[in-house]
Backbone as CSV, one residue per row, in Angstrom:
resi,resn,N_x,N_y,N_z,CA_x,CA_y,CA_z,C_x,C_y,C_z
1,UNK,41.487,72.566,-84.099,42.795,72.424,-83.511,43.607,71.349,-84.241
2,UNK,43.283,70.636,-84.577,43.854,68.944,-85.398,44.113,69.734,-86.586
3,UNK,43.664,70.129,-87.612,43.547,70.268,-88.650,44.554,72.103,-88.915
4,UNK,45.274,72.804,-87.544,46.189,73.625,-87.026,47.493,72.627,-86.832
5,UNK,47.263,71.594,-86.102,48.546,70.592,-85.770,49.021,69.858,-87.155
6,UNK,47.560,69.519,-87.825,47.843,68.883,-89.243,49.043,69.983,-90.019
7,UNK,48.357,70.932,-90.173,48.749,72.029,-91.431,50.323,72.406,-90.816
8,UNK,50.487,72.210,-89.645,52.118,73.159,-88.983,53.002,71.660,-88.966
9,UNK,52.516,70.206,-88.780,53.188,69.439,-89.011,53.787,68.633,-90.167
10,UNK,52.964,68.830,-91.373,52.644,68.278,-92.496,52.221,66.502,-92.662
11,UNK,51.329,66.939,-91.165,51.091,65.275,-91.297,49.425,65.517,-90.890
12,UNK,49.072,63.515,-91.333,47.617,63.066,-90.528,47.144,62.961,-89.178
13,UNK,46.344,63.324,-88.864,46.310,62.847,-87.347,45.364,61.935,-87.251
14,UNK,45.163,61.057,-86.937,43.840,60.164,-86.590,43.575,60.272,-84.949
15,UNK,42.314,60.843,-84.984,41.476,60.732,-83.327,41.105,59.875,-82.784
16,UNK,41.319,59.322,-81.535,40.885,58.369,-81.086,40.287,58.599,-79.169
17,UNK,38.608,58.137,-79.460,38.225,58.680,-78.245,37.773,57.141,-77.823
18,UNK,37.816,57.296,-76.685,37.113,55.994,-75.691,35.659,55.967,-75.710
19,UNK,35.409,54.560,-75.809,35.758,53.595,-75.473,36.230,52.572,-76.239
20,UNK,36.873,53.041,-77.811,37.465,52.752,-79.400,38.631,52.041,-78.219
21,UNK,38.620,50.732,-78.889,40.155,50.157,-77.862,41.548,50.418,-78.767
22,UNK,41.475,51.010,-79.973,43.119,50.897,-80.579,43.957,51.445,-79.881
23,UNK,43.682,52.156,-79.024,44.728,52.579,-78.295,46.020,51.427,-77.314
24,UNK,44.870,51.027,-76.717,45.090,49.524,-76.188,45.781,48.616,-76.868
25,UNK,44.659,48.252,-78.008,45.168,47.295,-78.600,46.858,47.892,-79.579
26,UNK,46.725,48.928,-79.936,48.391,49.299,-80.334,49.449,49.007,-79.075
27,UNK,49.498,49.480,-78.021,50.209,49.489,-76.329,50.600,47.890,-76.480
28,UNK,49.358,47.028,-76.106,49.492,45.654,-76.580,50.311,44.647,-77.300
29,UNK,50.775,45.379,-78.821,51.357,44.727,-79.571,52.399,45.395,-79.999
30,UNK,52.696,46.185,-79.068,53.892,47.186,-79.186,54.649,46.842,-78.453
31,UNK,54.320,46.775,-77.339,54.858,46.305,-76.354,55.150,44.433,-75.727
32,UNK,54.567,43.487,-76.574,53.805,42.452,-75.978,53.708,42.222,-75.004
33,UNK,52.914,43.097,-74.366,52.441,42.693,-73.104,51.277,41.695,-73.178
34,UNK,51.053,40.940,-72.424,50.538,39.692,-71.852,48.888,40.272,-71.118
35,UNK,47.661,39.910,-71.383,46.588,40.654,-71.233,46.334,40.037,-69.842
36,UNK,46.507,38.791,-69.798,46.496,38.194,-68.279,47.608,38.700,-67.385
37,UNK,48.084,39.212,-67.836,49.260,39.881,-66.491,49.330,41.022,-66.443
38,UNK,48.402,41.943,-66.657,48.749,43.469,-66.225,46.912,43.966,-66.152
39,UNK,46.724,45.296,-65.880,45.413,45.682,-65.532,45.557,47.270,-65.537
40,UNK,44.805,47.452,-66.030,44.650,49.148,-66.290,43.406,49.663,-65.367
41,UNK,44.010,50.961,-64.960,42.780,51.864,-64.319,42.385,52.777,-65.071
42,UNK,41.004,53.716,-64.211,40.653,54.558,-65.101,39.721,54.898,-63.519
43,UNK,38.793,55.975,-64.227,37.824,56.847,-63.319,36.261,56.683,-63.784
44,UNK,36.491,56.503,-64.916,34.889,56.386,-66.132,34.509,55.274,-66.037
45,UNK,33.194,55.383,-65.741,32.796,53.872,-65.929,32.358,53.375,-67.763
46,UNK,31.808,54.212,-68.237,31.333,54.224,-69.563,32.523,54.823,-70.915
47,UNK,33.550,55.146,-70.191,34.803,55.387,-71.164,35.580,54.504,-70.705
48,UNK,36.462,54.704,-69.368,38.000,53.416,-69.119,37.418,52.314,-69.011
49,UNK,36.698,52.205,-68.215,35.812,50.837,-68.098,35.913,49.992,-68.843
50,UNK,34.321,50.579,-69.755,34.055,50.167,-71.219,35.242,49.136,-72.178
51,UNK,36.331,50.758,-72.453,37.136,50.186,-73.148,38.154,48.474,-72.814
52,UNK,38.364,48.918,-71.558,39.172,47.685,-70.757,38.631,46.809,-70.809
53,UNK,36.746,47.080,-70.716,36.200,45.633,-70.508,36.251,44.867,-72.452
54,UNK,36.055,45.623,-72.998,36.118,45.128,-74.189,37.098,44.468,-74.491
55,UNK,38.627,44.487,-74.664,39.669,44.129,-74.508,39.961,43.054,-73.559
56,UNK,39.160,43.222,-72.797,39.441,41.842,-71.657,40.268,41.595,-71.099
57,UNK,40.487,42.652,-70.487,42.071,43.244,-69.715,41.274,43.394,-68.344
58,UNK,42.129,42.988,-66.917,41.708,43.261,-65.645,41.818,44.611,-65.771
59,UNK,40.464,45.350,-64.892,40.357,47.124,-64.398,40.185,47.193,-63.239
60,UNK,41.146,48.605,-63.287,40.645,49.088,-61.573,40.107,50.189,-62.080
61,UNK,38.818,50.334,-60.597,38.362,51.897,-60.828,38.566,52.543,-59.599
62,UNK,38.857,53.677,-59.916,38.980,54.331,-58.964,37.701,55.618,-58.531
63,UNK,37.163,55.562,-57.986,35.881,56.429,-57.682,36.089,57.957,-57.668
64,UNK,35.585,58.470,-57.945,35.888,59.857,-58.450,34.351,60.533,-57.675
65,UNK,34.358,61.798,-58.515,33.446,62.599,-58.527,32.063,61.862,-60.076
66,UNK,33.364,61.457,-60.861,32.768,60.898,-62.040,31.932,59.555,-61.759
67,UNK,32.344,58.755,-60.986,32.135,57.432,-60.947,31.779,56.940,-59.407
68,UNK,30.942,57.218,-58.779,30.687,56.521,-57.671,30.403,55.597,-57.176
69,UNK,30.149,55.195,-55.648,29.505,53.877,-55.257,28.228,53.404,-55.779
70,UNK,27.378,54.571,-55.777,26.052,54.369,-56.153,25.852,53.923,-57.690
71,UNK,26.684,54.389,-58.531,26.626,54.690,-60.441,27.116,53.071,-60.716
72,UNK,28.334,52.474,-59.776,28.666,51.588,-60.152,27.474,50.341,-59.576
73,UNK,26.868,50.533,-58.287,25.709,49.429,-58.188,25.104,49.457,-59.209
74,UNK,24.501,50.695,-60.269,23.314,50.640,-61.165,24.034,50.113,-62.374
75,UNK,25.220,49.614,-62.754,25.838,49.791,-63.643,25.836,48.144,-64.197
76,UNK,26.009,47.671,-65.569,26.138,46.205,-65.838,27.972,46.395,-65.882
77,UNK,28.467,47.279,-66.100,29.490,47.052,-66.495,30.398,46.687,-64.821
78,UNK,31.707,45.800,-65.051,32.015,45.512,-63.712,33.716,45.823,-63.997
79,UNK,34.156,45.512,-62.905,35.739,45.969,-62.686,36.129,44.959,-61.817
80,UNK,37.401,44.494,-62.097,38.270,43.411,-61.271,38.754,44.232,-59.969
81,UNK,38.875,45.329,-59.905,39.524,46.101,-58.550,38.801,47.597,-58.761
82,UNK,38.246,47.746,-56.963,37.784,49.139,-56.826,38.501,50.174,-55.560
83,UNK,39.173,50.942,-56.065,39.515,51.707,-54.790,38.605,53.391,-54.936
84,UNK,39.209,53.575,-53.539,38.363,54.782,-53.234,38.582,55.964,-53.418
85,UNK,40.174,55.751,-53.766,41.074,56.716,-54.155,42.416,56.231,-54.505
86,UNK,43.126,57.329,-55.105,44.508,56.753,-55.740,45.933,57.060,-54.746
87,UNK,45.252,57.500,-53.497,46.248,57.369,-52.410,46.718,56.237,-51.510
């Protein structure tokens, strides 16, 4: 599919999957946002998580089907905020 988007755009694409923080870190310095004043969510503990925790940015998780009560007790990785849902 990339290499369909490549050939019809006449450009590179570079992929970027989580828990790789450039995504972040581009948002970051694009924006200058301030790492102590804002906090990102996610659902993954081993993808949004991950990445956020690396970066050292406050996370919320939000519990899913993906990510439960139980996955997050067994888990080293931690989160500054947990809800139960995004309602």
């Amino acid at each position: 599919m990339i290499k369909l988007i490549e050939a019809v755009t006449n450009r590179m694409f570079f992929v970027v999957r989580k828990p790789k923080t450039v995504m972040i870190e581009y948002i970051l310095n694009r924006f200058k946002f301030n790492k102590k004043k804002i906090a990102i969510f996610g659902d993954r503990l081993y993808t949004d998580i991950k990445m956020i925790e690396i970066t050292n940015i406050n996370s919320i998780l939000v519990l899913s089907w993906e990510t439960t009560e139980n996955i997050l007790k067994e888990s080293k990785l931690r989160t500054y905020y947990v809800f139960e849902d995004v309602c």
